[in-house]
DOKEDO-940262 format. One line per 2 residues: number of its first residue (from 1); their letters; for each residue x, y, z of C-alpha. Coordinates in steps of 0.1 Angstrom, whole numbers, plus 5000, padded with zeros to 4 digits. Each point is the difference from the previous one (the first is absolute). Last residue first. Example, Ala and Ser with C-alpha at 12.3 -4.5 7.8 and 13.67 -1.06 7.14 Angstrom:
// residues 2
2 = SA = 5137:4989:5071  4986:4966:5007;
END
This chain:
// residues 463
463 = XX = 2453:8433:6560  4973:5022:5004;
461 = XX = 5011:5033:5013  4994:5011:5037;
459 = XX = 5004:5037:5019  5018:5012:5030;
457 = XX = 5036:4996:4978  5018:4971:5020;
455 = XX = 5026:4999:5024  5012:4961:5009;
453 = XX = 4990:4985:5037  5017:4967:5012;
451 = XX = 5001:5016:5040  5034:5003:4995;
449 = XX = 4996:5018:4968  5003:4990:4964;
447 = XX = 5015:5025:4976  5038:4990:5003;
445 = XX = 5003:4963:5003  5021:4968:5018;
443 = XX = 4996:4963:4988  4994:4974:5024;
441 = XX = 4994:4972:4972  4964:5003:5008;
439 = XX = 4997:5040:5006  5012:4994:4960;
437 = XX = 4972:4975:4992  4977:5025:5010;
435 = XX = 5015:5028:4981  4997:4974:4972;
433 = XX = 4964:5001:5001  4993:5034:5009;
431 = XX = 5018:5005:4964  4976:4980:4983;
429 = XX = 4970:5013:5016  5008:5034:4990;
427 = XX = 5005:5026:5015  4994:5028:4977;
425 = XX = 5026:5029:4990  5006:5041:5010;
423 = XX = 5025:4992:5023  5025:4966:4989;
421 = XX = 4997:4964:5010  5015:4974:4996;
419 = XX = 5040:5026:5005  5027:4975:4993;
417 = XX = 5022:4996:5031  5005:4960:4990;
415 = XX = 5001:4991:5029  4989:5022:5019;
413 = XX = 4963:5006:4991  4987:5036:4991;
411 = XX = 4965:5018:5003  5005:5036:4985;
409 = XX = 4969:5026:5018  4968:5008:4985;
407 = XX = 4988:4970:4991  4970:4999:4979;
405 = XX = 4974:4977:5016  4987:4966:4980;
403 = XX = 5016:4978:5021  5007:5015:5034;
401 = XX = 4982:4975:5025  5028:4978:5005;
399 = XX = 5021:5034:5011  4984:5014:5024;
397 = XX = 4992:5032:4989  5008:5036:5012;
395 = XX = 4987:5026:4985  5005:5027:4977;
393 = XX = 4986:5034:4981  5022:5005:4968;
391 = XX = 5035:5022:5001  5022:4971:4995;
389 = XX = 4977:4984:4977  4996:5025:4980;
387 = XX = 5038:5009:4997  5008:4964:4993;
385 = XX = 4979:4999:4966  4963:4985:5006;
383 = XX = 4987:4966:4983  5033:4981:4994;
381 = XX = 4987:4969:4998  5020:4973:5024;
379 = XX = 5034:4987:4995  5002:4966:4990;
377 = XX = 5010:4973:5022  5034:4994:5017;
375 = XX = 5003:4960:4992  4996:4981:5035;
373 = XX = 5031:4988:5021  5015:4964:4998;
371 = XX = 5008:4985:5039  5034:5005:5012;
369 = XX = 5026:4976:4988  5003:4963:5010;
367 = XX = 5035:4984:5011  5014:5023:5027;
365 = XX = 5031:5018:4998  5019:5009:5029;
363 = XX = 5020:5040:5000  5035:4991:5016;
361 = XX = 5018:5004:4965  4980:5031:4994;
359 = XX = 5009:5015:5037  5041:4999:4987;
357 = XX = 4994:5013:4963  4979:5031:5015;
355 = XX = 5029:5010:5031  5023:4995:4970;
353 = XX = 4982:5027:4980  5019:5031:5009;
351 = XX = 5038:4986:5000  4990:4998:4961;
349 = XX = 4991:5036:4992  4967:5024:5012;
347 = XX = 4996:5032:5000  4994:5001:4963;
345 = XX = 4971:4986:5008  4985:4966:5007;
343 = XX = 4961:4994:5003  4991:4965:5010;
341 = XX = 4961:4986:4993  4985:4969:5015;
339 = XX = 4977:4978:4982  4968:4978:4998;
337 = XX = 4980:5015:5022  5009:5033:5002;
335 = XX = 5037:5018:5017  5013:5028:5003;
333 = XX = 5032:5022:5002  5018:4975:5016;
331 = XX = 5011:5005:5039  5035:4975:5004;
329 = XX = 5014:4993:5038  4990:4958:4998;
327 = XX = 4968:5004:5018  4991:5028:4971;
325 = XX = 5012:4975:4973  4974:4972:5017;
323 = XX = 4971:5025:5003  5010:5013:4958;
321 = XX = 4996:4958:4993  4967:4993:5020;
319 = XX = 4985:5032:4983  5009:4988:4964;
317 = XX = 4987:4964:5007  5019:4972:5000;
315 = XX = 5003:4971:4972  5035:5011:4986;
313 = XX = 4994:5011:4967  4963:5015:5021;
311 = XX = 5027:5022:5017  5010:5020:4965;
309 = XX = 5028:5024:5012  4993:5031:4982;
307 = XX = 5035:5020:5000  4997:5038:4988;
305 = XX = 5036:5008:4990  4995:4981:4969;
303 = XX = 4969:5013:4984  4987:4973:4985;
301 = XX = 4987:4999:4966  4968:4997:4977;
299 = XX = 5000:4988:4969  5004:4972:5007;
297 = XX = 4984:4982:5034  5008:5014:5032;
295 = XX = 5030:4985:5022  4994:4993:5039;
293 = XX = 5033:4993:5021  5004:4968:5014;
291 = XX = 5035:5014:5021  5033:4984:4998;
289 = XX = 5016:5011:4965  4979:5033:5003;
287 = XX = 5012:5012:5033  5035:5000:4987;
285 = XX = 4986:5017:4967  4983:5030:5024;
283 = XX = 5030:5007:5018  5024:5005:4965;
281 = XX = 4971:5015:4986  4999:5028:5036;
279 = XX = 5042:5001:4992  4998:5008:4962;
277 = XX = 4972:5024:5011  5023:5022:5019;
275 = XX = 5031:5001:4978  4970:5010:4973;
273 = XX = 4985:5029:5023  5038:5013:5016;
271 = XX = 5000:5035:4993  4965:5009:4981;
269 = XX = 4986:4976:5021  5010:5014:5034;
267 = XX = 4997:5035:4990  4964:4991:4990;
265 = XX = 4995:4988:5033  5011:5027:5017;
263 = XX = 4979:5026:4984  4970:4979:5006;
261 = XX = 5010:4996:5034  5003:5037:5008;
259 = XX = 4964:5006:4985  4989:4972:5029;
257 = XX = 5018:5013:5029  4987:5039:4984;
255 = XX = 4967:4989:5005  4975:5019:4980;
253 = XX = 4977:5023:5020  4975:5013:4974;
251 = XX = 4991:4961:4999  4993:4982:4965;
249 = XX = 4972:4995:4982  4987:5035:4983;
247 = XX = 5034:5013:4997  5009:4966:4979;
245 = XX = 4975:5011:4973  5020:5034:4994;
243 = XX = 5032:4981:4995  4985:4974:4977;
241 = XX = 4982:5025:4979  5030:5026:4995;
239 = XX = 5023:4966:4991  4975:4988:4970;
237 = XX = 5011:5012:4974  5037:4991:5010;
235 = XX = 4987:4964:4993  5027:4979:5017;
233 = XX = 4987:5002:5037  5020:4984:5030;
231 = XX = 4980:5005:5029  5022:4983:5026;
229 = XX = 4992:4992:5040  5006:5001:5034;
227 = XX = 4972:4988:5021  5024:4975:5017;
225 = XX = 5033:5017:5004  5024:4996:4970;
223 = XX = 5020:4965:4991  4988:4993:4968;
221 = XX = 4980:4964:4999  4969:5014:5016;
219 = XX = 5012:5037:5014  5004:5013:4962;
217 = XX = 4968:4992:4995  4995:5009:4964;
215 = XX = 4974:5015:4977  5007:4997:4964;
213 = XX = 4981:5027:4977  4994:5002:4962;
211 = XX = 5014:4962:4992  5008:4996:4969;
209 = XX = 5027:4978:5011  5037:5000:5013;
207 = XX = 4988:5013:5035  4974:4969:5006;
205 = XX = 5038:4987:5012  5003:4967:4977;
203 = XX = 5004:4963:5019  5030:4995:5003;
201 = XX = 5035:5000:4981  5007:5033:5000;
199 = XX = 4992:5005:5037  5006:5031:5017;
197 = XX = 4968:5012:4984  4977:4975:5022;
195 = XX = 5013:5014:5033  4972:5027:5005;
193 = XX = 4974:4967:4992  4974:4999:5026;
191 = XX = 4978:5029:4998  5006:4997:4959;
189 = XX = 4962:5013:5000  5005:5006:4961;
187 = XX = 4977:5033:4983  4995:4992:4967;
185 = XX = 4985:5030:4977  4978:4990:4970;
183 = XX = 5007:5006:4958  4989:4968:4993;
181 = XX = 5032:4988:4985  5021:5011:5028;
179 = XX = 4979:4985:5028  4998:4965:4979;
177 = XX = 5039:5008:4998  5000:5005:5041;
175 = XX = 4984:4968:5005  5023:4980:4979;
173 = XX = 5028:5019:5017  4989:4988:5036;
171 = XX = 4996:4962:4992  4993:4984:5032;
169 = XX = 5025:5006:5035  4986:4977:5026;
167 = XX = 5022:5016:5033  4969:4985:5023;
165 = XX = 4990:5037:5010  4995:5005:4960;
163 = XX = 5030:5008:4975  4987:5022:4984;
161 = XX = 4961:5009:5007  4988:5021:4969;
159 = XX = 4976:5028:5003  4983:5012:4965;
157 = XX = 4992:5033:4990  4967:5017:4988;
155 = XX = 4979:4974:4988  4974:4998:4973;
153 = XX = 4994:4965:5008  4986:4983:4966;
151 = XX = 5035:4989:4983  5020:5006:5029;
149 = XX = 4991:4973:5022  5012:4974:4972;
147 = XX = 5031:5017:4996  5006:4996:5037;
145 = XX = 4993:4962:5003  5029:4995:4969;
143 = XX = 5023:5023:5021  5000:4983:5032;
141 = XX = 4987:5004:5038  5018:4981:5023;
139 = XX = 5009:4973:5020  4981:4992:5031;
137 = XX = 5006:4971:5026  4980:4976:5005;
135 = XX = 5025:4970:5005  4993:4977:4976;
133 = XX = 4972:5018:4980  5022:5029:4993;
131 = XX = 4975:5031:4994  4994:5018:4969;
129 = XX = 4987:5031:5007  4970:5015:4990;
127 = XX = 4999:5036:4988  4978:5027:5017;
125 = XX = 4982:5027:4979  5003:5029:5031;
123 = XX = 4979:5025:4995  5012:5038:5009;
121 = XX = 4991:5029:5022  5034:5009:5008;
119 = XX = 5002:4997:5039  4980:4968:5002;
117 = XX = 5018:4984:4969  5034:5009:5015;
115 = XX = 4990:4985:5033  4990:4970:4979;
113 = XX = 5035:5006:4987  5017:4998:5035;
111 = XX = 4983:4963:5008  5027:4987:4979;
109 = XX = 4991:4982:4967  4997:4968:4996;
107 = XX = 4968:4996:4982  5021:5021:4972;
105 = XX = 4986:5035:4996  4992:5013:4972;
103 = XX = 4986:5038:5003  4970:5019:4993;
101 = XX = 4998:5044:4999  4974:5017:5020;
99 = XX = 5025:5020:5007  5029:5003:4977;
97 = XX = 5026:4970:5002  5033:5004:4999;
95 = XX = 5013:5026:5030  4976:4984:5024;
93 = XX = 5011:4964:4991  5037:5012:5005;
91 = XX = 4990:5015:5034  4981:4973:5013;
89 = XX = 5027:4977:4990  5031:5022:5018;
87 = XX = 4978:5006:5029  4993:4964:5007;
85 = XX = 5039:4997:4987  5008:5009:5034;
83 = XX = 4994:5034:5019  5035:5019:5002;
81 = XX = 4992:5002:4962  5034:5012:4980;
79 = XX = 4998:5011:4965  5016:4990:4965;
77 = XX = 5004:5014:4971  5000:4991:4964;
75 = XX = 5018:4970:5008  5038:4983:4996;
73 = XX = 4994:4979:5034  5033:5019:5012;
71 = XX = 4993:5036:4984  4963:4995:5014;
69 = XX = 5019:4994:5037  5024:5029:4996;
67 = XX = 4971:5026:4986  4979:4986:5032;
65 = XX = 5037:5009:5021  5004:5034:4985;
63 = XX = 4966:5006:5005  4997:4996:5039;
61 = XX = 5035:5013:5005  4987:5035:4985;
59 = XX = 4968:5011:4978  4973:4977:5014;
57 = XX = 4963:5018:5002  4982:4967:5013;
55 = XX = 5029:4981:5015  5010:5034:5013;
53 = XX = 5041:5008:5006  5024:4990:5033;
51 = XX = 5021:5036:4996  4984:5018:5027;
49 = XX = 4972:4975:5017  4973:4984:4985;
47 = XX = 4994:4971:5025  5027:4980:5015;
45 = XX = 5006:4964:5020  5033:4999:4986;
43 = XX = 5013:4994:5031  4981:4970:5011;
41 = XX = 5015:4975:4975  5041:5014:5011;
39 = XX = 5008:4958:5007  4983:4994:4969;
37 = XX = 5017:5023:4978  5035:4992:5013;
35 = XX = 4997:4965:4997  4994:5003:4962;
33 = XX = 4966:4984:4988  4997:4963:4993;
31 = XX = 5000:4989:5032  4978:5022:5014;
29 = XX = 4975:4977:5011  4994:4982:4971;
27 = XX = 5008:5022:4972  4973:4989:4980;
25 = XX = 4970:5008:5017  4987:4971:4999;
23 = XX = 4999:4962:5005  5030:4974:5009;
21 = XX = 5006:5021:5034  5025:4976:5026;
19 = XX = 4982:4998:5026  5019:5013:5030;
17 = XX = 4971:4999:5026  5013:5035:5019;
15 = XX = 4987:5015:4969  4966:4986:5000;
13 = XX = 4997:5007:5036  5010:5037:4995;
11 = XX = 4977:5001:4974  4968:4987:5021;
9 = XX = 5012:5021:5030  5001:5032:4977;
7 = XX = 4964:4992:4987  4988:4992:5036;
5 = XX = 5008:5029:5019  4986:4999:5032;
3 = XX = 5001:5035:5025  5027:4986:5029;
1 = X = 4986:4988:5030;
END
């Protein structure tokens, strides 16, 4: 009997499925990357050989292609991370903020920056979100909310989320003038927009603000290997910083698939970005005149390679619409309750999206929506910073009997994928609430075990 090998059986079964990939990485399965790349993957499988360079100590092809890439995104400098834009945002955050320093956060932030506040020492102020009432989803984080935080936070930097995992794009230069005018570094997660600056007539790249750093996955809607990613940095004061806080986060054994990639892709773009994003729109606007696609309210805008079908338009439920695309050959990228989420690339052209147009038209509607979900309550009070609760005695708790405990670990319902709880704050009765109501409406969660247990610090506060 041959030794099991279920990860490689799980992908080879995926593969052999022919689904046709509407989610990421962006160059959906090779086909956005030259033929003679792919079909050599395995051979530039290297380490730091003879002529290859150092990520960390880069002096040859290494830093010719970085300076490339910064001379292309017209930055400061920009550095590879063969470890995502988790590394990228830890690194910025690092690089910003002194220890002990505080940081605004939007609620939507990505789990990376409590990481960041762990590593760095820092306090978190959170921001509130506005959330669609419609359909649930997130939108953003804006500058009229951010000048109000400023005026008694004392923070360091601030962390903007643009455009968010649902392609909302809000008012990115608004928040980098508040920046500007308060003399405060803005570090963008921009995870999901690489494409944005082929587009003059979208949504702004977070590149042609005031904007300190912009952190990119260039494997989301670029067309690199996943865990590729851009540190693009305009403030050359801040270069030395960045590149010494990266060393801390990433691998001493960088992958060389990944680092190739990067190089690649911004070849790609450089060459034939704008030929390429003509043909993704061109893809995107035929889905658009057939598809009930969710728009957010003014200000904020759509990113318009990031395709939010709204299911509850149609009186289905996200997860019943994504299972009828994947029995009609099409994986999305996700769904929640009330939607289901497309990412296009610049893989992808017309021919690409037939497969989708064809499994729409067969999709039944049915005449009631699914059932209304609860209003996210407020976070709880913050009562420890991340760092203390990270490193503070714990237990286990089941999770009805948790209000009053400070959680030590991030509790987080999908939909919406807003964080209700963050270390270091109280449980409240509110919030156990509407987790309840969640486990109702069969939501899904990060934080909660099988067994229905949350972490809490070893010691109770009065809620």
């Amino acid at each position: 009997m041959r030794p099991q090998t279920p990860l490689w059986d799980a992908l080879q079964k995926h593969i052999i499925s022919g689904l046709y990939p509407f989610h990421v990485p962006g160059h959906k399965s090779g086909r956005g990357l030259p033929t003679s790349y792919v079909n050599s993957l395995i051979n530039y499988d290297l380490t730091e050989l003879s002529g290859l360079d150092n990520l960390y100590d880069p002096s040859g092809p290494i830093a010719r292609a970085q300076e490339l890439t910064a001379q292309l995104f017209g930055v400061a400098a920009t550095l590879f991370t063969t470890n995502g834009s988790t590394a990228g945002l830890i690194a910025a955050v690092l690089a910003c903020c002194p220890s002990g320093g505080t940081i605004i956060l939007p609620r939507n932030a990505h789990v990376s920056l409590l990481h960041a506040c762990v590593l760095g020492d820092l306090s978190p102020v959170f921001v509130d979100v506005e959330i669609d009432p419609y359909t649930e989803i997130p939108l953003g984080l804006t500058p009229e909310q951010l000048s109000i935080v400023l005026e008694s936070s004392g923070a360091d930097a601030v962390v903007a989320v643009y455009p968010t995992y649902h392609g909302v794009c809000g008012d990115i230069r608004g928040i980098g003038e508040v920046c500007r005018q308060a003399g405060i570094r803005l570090i963008v997660d921009e995870a999901h927009g690489t494409h944005l600056y082929l587009n003059p007539s979208g949504p702004v790249s977070s590149l042609c603000t005031e904007a300190s750093v912009v952190v990119q996955s260039a494997h989301k809607t670029g067309l690199a290997l996943t865990g590729a990613a851009w540190v693009h940095i305009k403030d050359q004061s801040l270069v030395q910083r960045v590149k010494a806080s990266l060393r801390l986060v990433q691998s001493t054994s960088p992958s060389y698939l990944l680092l190739s990639s990067l190089d690649i892709t911004r070849a790609i773009m450089e060459e034939e970005g704008p030929r390429l994003m003509r043909r993704a729109l061109a893809a995107a606007d035929k889905l658009a005149s057939i598809l009930p696609l969710y728009k957010p309210p003014w200000p904020y805008r759509s990113d318009p390679l990031r395709l939010v079908i709204n299911a509850r338009q149609l009186g289905i439920s996200g997860q019943y619409l994504a299972a009828r695309f994947l029995a009609h050959g099409v994986a999305a990228e996700m769904f929640d309750l009330y939607s289901v989420t497309l990412v296009l690339s610049l893989a992808d052209d017309e021919d690409s999206v037939a497969g989708l147009t064809a499994a729409f038209q067969q999709i039944e509607r049915q005449p009631t929506g699914p059932p209304l979900a609860p209003v996210c309550p407020p976070l709880g009070q913050q009562v420890l910073t991340p760092r203390q609760a990270h490193f503070s005695p714990k237990r286990s708790c089941k999770l009805e009997q948790s209000k009053g405990f400070i959680a030590a670990e991030a509790v987080t319902t999908y939909p919406p994928g807003i964080p209700v709880v963050w270390p270091g704050q109280i449980i409240t009765t509110e919030i156990l609430e509407y987790l309840a109501s969640r486990r109702a409406l069969g939501a899904e969660f990060s934080g909660i075990s099988a067994q229905g247990e949350v972490l809490v610090r070893a010691e109770v506060e009065n809620d």
